[in-house]
Structures are given as C-alpha cells and as structure tokens.
N, CA, C and O of each residue as an XYZ file, in Angstrom:
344
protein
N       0.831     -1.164      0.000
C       0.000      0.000      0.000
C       0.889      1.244      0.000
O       1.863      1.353      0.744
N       0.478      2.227     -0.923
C       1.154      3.498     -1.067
C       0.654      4.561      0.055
O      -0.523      4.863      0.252
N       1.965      5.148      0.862
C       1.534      6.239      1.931
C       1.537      7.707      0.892
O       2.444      7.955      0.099
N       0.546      8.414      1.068
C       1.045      9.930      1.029
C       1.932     10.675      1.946
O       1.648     10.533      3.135
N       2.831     11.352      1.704
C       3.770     12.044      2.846
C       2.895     13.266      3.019
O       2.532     13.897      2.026
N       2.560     13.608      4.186
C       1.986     14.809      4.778
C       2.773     15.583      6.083
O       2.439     15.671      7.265
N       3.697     15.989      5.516
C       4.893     16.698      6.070
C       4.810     17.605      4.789
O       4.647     18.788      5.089
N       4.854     17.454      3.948
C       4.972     18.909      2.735
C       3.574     19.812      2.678
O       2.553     19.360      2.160
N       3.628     20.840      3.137
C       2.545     21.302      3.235
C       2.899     22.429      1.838
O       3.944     22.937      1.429
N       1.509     22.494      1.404
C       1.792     23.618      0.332
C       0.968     25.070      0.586
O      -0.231     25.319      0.717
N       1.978     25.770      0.593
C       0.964     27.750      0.994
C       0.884     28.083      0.130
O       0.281     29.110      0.438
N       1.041     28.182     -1.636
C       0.725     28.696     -2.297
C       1.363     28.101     -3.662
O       2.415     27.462     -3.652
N       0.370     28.467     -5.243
C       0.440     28.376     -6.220
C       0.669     29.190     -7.211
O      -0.014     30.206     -7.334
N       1.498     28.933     -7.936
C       2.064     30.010     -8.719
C       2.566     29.374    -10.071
O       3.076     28.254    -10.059
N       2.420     30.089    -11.231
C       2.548     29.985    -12.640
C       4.157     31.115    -13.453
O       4.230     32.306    -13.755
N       4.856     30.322    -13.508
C       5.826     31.488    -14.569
C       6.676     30.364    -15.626
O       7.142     29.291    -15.244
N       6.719     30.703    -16.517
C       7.563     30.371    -18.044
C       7.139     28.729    -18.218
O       7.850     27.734    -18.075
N       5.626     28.843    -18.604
C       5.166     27.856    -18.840
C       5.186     26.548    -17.801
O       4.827     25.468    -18.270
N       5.574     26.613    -16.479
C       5.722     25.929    -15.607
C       4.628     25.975    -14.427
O       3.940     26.988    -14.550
N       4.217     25.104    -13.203
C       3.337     25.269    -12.298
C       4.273     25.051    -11.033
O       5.214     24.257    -11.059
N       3.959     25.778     -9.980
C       5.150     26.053     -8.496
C       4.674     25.891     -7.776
O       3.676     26.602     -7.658
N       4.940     24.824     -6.647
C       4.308     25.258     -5.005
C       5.292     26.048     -4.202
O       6.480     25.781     -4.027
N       4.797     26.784     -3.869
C       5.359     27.352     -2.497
C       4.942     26.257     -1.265
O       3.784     25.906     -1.038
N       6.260     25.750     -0.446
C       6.098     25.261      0.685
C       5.891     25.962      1.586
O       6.120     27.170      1.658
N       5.382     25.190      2.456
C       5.374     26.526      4.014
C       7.060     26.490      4.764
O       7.541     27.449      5.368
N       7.691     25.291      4.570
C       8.800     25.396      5.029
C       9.705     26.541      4.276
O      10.616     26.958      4.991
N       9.611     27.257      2.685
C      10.283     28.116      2.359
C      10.795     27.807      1.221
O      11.345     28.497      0.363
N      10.536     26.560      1.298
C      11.155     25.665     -0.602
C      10.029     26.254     -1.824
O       8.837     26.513     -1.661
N      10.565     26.326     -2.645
C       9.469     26.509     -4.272
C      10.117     25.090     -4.843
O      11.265     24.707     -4.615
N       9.215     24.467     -5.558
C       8.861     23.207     -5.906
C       8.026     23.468     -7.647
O       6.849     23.819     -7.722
N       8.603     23.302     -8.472
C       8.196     23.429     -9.983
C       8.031     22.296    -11.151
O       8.872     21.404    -11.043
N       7.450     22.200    -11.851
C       7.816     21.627    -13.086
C       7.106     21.682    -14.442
O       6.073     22.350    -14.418
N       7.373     21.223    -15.421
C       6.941     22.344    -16.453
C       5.180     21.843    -16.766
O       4.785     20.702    -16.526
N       4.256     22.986    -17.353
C       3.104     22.510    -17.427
C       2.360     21.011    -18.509
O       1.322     20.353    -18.582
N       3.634     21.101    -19.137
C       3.920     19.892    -20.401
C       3.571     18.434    -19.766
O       3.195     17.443    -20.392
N       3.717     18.514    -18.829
C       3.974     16.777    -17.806
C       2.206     16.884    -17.572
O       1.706     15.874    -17.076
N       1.385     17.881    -17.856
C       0.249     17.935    -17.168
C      -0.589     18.286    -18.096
O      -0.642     19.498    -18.300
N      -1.263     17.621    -18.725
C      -1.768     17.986    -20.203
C      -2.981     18.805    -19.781
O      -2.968     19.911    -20.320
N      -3.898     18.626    -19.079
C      -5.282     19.183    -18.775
C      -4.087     20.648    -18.382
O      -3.876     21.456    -19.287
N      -3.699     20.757    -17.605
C      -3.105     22.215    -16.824
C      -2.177     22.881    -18.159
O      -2.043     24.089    -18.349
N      -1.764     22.125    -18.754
C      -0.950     22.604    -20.258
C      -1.878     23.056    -21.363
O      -1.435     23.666    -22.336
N      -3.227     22.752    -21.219
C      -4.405     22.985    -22.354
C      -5.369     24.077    -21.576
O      -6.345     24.647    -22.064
N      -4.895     24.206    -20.370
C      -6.160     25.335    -19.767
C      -5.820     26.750    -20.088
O      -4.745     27.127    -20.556
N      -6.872     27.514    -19.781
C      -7.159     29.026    -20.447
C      -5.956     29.423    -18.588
O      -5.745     28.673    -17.635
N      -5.496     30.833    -18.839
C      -5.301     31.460    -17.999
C      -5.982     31.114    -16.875
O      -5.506     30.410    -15.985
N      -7.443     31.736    -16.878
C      -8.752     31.388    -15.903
C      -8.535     30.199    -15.628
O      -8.549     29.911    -14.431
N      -8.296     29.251    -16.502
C      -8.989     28.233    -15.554
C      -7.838     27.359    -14.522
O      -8.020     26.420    -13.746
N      -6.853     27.967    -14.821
C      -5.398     27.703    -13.906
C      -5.630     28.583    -12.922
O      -4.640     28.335    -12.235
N      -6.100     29.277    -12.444
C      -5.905     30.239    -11.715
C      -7.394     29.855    -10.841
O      -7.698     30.686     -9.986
N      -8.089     28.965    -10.961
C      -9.163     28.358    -10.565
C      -8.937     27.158     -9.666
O      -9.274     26.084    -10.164
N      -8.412     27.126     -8.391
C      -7.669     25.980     -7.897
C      -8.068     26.415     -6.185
O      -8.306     27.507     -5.668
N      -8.018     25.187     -5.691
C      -8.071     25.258     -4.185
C      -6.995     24.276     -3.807
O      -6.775     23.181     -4.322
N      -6.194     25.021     -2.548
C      -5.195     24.051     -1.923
C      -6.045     23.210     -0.790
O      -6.917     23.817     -0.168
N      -5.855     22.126     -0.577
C      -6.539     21.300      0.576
C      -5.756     21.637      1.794
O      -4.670     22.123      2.110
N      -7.483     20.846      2.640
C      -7.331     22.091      4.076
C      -6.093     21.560      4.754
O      -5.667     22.282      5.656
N      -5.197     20.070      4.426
C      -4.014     20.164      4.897
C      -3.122     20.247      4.419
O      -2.146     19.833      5.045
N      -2.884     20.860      2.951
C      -2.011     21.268      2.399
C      -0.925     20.094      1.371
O       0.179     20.076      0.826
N      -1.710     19.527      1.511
C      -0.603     18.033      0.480
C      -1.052     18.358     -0.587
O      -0.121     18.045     -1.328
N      -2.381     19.065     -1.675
C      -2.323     18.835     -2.788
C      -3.205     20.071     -3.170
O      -3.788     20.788     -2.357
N      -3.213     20.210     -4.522
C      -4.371     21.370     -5.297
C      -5.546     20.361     -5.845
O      -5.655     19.135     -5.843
N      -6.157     21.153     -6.192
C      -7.544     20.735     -7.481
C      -7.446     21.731     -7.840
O      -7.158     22.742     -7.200
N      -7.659     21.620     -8.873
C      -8.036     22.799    -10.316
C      -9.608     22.267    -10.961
O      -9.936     21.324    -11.681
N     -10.392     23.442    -10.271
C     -11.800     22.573    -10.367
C     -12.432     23.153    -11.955
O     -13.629     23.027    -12.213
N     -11.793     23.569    -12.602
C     -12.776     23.838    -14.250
C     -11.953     22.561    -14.785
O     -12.649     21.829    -15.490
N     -10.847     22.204    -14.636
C     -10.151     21.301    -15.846
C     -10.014     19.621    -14.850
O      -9.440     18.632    -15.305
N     -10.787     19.686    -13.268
C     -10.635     18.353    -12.703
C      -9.275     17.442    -12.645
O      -9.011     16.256    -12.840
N      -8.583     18.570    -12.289
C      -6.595     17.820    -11.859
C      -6.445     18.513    -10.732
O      -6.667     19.654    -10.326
N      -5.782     17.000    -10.142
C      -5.341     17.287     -8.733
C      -4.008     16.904     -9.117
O      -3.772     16.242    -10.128
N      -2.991     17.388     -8.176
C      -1.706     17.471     -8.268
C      -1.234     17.798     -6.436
O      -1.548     18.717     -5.680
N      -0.405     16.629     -6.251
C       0.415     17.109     -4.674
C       1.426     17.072     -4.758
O       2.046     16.372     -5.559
N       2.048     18.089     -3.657
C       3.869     18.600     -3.385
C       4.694     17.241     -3.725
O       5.648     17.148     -4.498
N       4.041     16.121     -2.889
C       4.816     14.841     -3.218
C       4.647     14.111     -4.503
O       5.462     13.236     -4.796
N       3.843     14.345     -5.143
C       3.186     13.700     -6.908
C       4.405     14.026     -7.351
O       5.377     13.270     -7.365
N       4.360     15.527     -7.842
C       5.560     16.531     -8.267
C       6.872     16.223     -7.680
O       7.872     16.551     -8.319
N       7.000     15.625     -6.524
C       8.616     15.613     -6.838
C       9.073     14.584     -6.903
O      10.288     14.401     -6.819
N       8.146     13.577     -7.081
C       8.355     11.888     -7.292
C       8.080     11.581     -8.804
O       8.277     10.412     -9.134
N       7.573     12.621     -9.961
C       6.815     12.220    -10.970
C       7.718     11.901    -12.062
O       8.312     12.914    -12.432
N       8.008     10.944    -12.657
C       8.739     10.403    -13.663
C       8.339     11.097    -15.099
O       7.506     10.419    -15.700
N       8.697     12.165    -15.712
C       8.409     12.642    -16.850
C       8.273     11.260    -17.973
O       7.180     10.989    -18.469
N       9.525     10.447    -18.291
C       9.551      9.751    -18.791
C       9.036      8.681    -19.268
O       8.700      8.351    -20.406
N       8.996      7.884    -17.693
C       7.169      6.891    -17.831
C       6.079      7.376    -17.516
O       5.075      6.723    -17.231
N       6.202      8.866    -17.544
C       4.573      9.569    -17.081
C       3.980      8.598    -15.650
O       2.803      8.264    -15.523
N       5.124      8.248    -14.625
C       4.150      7.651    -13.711
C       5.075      8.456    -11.944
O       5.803      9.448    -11.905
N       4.749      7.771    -11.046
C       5.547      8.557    -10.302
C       5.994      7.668     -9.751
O       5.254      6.690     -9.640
N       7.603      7.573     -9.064
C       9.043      6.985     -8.707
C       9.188      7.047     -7.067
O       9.279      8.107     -6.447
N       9.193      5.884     -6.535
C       9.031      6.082     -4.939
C      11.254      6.501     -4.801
O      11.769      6.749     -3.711
C-alpha cells in the first residue's frame, strides 16, 4: 500500500515560463513544467488560476479542468514513464 507524505505542506500556487510552483510553508518553491500535465498545459489562464489548496495542504484541485496534483506527486513524478518513482 502506497503512503502519502503529509509533512509537505503547500501555501501557495504560482505559474511562470510555462511551468506550475508550489510554495512550501517550510520556504522551498517546488516546480515543473506545465507539459507533464496535459489538462493544466491545455487550460485558459482562468482556468489555472481556478484551484483550491486542501485544508491540509498536500495537494491542489483545479476545479474547471478536474486535476489534482500534490507537493509529493511533483517531486516523485517520472516525466519519462509519465508515472511517479518512490
């Protein structure tokens, strides 16, 4: 059985040079490009900017385009086999 790590908390979301960022609460920024994320790579401005962080901070939803994405997805995610790497 797969654990989620809930020690990475995420305070905020942010967009620059075609890429998607968490801000940690510990002080880290956490990125990668929007390409790995086809729904978030095909959305309008709006609808990226349409997102709620969960109330404990492990992941987003982006509720017009229905992708969730967490701090730990992102830094485990294998571009290559499109899957994610313990």
């Amino acid at each position: 059985m797969k654990t989620v790590k809930t020690d990475i908390k995420i305070k905020d979301v942010f967009f620059r040079d075609e890429k998607v960022f968490f801000s940690l609460e510990d002080g880290r920024e956490i990125g990668a490009p929007l390409e790995w994320y086809p729904r978030l790579y095909k959305a309008s401005k709006e609808e990226l900017l349409d997102f709620s962080i969960s109330p404990g901070g492990y992941g987003v939803h982006w509720n017009k385009v229905d992708e969730d994405l967490s701090a730990y997805g992102m830094l485990t995610h294998d571009q290559k086999n499109n899957t994610q790497s313990l």
